[in-house]
Backbone bond lengths (Angstrom), bond angles and torsions (degrees), N, CA, C in turn:
res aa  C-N    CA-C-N  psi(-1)  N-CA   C-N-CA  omega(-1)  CA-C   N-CA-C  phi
1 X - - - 1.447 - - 1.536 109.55 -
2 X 1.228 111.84 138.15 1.663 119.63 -170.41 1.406 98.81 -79.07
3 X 1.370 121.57 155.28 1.623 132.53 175.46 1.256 96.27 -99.30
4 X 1.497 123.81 128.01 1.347 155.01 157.35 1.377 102.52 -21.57
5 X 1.605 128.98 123.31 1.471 126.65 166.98 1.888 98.36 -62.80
6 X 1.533 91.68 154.60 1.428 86.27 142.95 1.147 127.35 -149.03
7 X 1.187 137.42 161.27 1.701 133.50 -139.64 1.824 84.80 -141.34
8 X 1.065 98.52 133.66 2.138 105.58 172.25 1.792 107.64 -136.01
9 X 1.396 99.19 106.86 1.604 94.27 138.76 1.170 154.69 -86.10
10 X 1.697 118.56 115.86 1.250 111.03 -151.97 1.891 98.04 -123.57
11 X 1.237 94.37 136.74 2.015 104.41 -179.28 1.809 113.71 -95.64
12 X 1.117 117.14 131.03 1.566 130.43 173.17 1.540 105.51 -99.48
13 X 1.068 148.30 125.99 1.375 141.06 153.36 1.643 110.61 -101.17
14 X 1.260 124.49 145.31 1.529 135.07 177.26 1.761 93.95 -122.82
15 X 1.026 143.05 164.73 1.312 141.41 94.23 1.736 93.84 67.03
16 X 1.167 109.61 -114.26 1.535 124.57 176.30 1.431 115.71 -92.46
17 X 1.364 106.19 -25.86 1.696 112.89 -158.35 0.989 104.19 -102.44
18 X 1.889 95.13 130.26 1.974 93.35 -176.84 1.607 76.28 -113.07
19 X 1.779 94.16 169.34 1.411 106.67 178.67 1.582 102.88 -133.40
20 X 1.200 114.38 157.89 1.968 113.42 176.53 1.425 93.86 -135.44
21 X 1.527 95.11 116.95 1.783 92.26 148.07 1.268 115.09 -136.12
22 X 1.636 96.06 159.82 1.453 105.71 -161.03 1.893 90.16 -114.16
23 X 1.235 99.84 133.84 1.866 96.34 177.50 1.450 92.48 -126.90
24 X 1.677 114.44 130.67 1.427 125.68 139.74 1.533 133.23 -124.18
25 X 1.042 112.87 -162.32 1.909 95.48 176.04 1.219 104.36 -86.10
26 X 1.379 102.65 153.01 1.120 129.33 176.94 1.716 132.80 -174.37
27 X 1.357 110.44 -124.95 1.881 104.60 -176.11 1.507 103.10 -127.70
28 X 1.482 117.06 5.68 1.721 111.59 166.27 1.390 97.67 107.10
29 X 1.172 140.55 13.26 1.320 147.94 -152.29 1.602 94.40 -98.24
30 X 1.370 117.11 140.24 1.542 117.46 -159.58 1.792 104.80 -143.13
31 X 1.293 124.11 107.42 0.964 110.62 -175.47 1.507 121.08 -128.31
32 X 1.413 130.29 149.94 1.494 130.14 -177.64 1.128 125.22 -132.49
33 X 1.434 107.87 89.46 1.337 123.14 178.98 1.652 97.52 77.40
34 X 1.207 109.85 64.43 1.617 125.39 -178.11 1.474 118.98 46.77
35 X 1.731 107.62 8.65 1.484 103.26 171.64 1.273 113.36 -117.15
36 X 1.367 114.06 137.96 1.543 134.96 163.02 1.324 99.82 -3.26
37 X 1.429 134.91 134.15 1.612 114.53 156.77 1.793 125.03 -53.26
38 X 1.604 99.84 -54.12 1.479 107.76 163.39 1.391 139.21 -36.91
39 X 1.469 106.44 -14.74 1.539 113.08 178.76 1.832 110.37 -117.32
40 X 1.894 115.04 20.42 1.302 122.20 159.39 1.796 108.43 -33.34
41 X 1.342 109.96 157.11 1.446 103.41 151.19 1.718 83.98 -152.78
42 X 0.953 115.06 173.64 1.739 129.63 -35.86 1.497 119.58 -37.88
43 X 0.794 137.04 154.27 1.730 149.64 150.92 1.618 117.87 -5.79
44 X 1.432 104.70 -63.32 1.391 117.93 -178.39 1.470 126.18 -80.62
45 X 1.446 96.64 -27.06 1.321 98.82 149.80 1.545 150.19 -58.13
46 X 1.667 93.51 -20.10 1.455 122.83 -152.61 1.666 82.80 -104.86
47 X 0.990 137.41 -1.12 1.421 125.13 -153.17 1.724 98.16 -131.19
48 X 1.486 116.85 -20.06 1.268 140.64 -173.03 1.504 93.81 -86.06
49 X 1.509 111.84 -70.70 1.583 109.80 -179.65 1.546 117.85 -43.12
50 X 1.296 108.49 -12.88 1.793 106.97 -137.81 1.786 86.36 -108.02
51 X 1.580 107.22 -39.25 1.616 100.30 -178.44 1.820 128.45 -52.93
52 X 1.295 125.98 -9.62 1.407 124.26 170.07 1.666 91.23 -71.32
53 X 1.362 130.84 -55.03 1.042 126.98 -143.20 1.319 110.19 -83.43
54 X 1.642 100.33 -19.23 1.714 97.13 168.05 1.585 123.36 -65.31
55 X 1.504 88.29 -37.63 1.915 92.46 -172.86 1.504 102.24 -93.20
56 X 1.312 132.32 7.47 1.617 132.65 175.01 1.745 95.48 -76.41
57 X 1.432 121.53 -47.25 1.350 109.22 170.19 1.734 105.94 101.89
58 X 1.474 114.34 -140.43 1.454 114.21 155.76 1.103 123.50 -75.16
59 X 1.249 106.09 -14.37 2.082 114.51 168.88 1.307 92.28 -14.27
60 X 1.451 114.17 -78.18 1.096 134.25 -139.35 1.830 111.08 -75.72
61 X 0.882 120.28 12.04 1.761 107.97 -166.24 1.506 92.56 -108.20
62 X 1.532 121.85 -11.52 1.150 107.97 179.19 1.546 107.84 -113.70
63 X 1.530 113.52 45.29 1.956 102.37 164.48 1.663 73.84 -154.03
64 X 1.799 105.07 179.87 1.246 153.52 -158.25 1.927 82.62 -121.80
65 X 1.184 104.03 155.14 1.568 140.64 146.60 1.194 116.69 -157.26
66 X 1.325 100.73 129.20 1.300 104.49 155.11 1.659 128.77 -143.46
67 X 1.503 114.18 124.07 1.486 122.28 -135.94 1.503 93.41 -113.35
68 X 1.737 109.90 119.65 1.771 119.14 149.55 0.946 127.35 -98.33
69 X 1.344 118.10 106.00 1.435 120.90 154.23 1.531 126.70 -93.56
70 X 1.443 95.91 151.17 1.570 101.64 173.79 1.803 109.39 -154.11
71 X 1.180 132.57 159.13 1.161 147.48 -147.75 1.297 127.56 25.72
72 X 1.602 113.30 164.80 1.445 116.60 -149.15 1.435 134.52 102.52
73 X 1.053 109.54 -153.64 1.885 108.99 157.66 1.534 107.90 -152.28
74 X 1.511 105.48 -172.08 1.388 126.52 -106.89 1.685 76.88 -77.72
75 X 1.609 124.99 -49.91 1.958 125.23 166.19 1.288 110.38 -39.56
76 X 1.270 115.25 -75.76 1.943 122.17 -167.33 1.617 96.71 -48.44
77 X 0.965 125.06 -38.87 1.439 113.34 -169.49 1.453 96.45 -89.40
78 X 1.073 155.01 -80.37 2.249 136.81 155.91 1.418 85.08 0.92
79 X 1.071 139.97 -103.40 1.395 137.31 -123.31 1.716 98.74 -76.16
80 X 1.285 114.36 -31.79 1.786 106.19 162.17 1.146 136.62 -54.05
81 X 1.394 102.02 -27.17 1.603 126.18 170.32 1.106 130.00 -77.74
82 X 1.640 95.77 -36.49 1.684 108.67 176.66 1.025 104.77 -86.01
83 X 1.388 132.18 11.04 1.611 119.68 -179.15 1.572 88.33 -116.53
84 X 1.311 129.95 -12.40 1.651 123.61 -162.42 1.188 90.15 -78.97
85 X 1.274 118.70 -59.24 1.453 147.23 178.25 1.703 123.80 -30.26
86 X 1.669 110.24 -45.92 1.414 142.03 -153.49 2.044 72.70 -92.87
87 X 1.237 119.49 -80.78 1.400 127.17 165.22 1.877 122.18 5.01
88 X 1.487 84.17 -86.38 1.440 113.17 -167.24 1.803 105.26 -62.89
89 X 1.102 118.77 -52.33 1.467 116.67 154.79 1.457 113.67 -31.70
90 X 1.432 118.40 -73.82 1.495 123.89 -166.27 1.216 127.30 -47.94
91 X 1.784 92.65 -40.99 1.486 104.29 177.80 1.570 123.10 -94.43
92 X 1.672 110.43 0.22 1.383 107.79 169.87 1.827 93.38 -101.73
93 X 0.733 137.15 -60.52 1.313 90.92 167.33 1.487 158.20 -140.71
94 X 1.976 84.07 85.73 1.209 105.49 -178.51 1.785 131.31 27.69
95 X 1.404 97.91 47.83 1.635 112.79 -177.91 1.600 122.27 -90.88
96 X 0.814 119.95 75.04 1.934 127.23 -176.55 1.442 87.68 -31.95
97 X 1.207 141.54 -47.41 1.602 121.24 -142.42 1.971 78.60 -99.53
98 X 0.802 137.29 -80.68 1.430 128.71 -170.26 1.951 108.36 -30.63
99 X 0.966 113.72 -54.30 1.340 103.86 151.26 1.512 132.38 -37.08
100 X 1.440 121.79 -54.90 1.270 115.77 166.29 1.396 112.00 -72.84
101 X 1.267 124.77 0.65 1.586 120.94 178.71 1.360 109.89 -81.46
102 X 1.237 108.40 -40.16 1.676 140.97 151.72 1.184 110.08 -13.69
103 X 1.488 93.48 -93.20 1.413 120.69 -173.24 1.879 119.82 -38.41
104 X 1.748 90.68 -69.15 1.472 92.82 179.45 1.552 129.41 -69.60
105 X 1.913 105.09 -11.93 1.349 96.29 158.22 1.403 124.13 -79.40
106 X 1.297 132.81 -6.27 1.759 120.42 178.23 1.729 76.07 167.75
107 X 1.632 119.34 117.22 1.182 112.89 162.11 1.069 142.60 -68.23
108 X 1.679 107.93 -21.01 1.746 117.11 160.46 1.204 140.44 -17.74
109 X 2.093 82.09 -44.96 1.778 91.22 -163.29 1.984 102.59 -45.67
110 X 1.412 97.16 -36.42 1.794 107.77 -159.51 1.640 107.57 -79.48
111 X 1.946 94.93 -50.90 1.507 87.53 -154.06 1.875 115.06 -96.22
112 X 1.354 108.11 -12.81 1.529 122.85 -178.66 1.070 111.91 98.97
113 X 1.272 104.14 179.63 1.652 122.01 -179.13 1.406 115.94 -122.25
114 X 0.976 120.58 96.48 1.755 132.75 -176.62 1.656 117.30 -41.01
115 X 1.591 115.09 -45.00 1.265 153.24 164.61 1.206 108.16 2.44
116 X 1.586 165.40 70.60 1.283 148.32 168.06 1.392 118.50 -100.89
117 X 1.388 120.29 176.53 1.377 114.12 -174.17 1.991 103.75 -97.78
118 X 1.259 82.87 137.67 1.489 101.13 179.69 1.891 114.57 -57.18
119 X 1.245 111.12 120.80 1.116 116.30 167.17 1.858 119.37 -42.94
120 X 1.314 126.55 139.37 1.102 135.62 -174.20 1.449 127.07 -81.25
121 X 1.190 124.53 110.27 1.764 116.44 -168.65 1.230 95.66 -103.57
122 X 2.146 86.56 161.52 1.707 102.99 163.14 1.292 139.38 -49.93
123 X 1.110 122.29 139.02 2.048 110.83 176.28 1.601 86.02 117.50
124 X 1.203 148.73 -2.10 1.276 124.55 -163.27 1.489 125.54 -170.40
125 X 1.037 132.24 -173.08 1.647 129.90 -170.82 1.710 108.13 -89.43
126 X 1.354 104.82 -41.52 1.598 116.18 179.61 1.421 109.58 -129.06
127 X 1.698 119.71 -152.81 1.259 149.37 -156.05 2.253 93.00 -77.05
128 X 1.296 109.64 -45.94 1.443 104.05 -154.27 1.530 88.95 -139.25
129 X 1.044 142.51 -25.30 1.370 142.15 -179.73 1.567 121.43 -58.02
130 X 1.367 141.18 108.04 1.164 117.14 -165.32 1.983 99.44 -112.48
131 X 1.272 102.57 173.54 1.721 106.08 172.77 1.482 102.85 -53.90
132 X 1.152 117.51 145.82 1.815 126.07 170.90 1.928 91.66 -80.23
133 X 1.807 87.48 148.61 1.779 103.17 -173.14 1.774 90.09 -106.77
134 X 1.347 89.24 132.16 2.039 81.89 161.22 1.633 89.79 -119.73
135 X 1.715 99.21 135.99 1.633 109.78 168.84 2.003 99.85 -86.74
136 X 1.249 119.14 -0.26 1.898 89.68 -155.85 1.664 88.08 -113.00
C-alpha cells in the first residue's frame, strides 16, 4: 500500500510581505516566485532566502518548495520567504532538532518580527521628526 503524499501550506509575514509556500516530495527543487532560488537578485537577498536551506542539510533533497511572495520590498519579502521556508521544512518534517537548529541560528526564521513602522503625526515630516523652530 502506497503512503499518502503530503502537500503543506505554510505563511511567512515580514513588514508588508507575506510569503506562501507550498512543500511536497520531490528532488529539492526550490523556487521564488517561479524563479530558481540561485538566480535571486540582489545578492543579499539571495543569501537570506538561501540560509534555512543551508542548515536544512539533506532535509531538503527529498521535498519541492515553492514560495509566493507579494508586497513590501525587495528585504521584507527575503525575510518572508526565509521564514515560509524556515516553517515549511519544520513542519514537514516535524524535526525538534532542525527546529532548534532554527532557533539557535536566528529565531526569526520561526517566530517573526513584531517590528512595524510607526504611524506618522502632526507637526512634522514623519513618525518623530518635528518642523525646526527659529527664535531670532
Amino acid at each position: 500500500m502506497s503512503e499518502r503524499k503530503r502537500i503543506l501550506l505554510v505563511t511567512g509575514k515580514r513588514k508588508a510581505a507575506i510569503a506562501r509556500a507550498v512543500i511536497k516530495p520531490g528532488h529539492g527543487n526550490v523556487t521564488v516566485n517561479e524563479f530558481p532560488v540561485n538566480t535571486i537578485s540582489p545578492e543579499l537577498a539571495r543569501a537570506r532566502i538561501s540560509e534555512p536551506l543551508a542548515l536544512a542539510g539533506d532535509r531538503l533533497n527529498t521535498v519541492d518548495l515553492r514560495v509566493r511572495v507579494h508586497g513590501g520590498g525587495v528585504m521584507g519579502q527575503a525575510e518572508a520567504a526565509r521564514m515560509a521556508i524556515a516553517r515549511a521544512l519544520v513542519e514537514y518534517t516535524r524535526s525538534a532538532e532542525l527546529r532548534r537548529v532554527f532557533t539557535s541560528f536566528d529565531r526569526t526564521m520561526l517566530a517573526g518580527d513584531a517590528r512595524r513602522k510607526e504611524p506618522k503625526k502632526f507637526g512634522g515630516p514623519g513618525a518623530r521628526r518635528r518642523e525646526q523652530k527659529s527664535y531670532r
